[in-house]
C-alpha positions in Angstrom: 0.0 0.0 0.0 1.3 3.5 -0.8 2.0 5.8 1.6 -0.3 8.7 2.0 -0.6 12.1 3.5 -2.6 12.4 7.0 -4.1 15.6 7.8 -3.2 18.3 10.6 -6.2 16.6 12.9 -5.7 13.2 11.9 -2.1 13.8 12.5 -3.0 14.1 16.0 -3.2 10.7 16.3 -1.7 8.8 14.1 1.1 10.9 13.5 2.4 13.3 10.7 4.7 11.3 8.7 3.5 9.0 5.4 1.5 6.2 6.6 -0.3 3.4 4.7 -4.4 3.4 4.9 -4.3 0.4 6.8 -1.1 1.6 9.2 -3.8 4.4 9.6 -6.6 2.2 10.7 -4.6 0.4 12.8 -3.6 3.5 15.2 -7.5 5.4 14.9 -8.5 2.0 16.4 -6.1 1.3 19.0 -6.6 5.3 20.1 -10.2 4.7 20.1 -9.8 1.1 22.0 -7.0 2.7 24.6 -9.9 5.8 25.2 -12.7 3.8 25.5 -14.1 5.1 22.5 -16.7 2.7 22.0 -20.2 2.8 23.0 -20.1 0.6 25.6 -24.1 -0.5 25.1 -23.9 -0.2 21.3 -20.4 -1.2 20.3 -20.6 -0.5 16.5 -20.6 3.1 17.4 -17.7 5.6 18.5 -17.7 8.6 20.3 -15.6 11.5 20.0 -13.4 13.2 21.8 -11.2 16.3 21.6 -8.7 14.7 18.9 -11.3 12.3 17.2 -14.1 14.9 17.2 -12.2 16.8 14.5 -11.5 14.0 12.0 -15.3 12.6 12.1 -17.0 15.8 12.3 -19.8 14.3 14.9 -20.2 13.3 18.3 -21.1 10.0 17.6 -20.6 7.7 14.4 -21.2 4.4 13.4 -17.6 2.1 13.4 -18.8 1.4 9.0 -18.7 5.4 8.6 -15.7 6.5 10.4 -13.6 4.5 7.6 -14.9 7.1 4.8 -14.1 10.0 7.6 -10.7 9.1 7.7 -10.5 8.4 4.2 -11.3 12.6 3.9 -7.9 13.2 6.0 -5.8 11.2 3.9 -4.3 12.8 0.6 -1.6 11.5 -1.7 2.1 12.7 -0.6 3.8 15.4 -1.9 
């Protein structure tokens, strides 16, 4: 997978340098798993916080939209 380009917010948590899409899935999950993240009734949906809440634009999102979120914060490198 090529390397791509995250955003200034996604940067926040996974980092600014090149990173694959599925490096960059990796690390959204294991911030949102090391947070708590996940609704704890209705586990197919996250919950922002202060670094999240910028990359998914809502408080609350289903786990199958946040891929197309992130997918918005990644851009080819340059």
């Amino acid at each position: 997978m090529r390397p791509l380009q995250p955003s200034a917010e996604l940067a926040r948590i996974v980092g600014s340098k090149p990173i694959s899409r599925t490096e960059v899935t990796k690390k959204v999950w294991n911030y949102i798993k090391r947070h708590k993240l996940q609704d704890p009734r209705e586990k197919r949906f996250i919950r922002a916080d202060d670094k999240l809440g910028p990359v998914i634009g809502v408080k609350r999102i289903s786990m199958f939209a946040l891929t197309k979120k992130i997918a918005e914060h990644l851009g080819e490198v340059k």
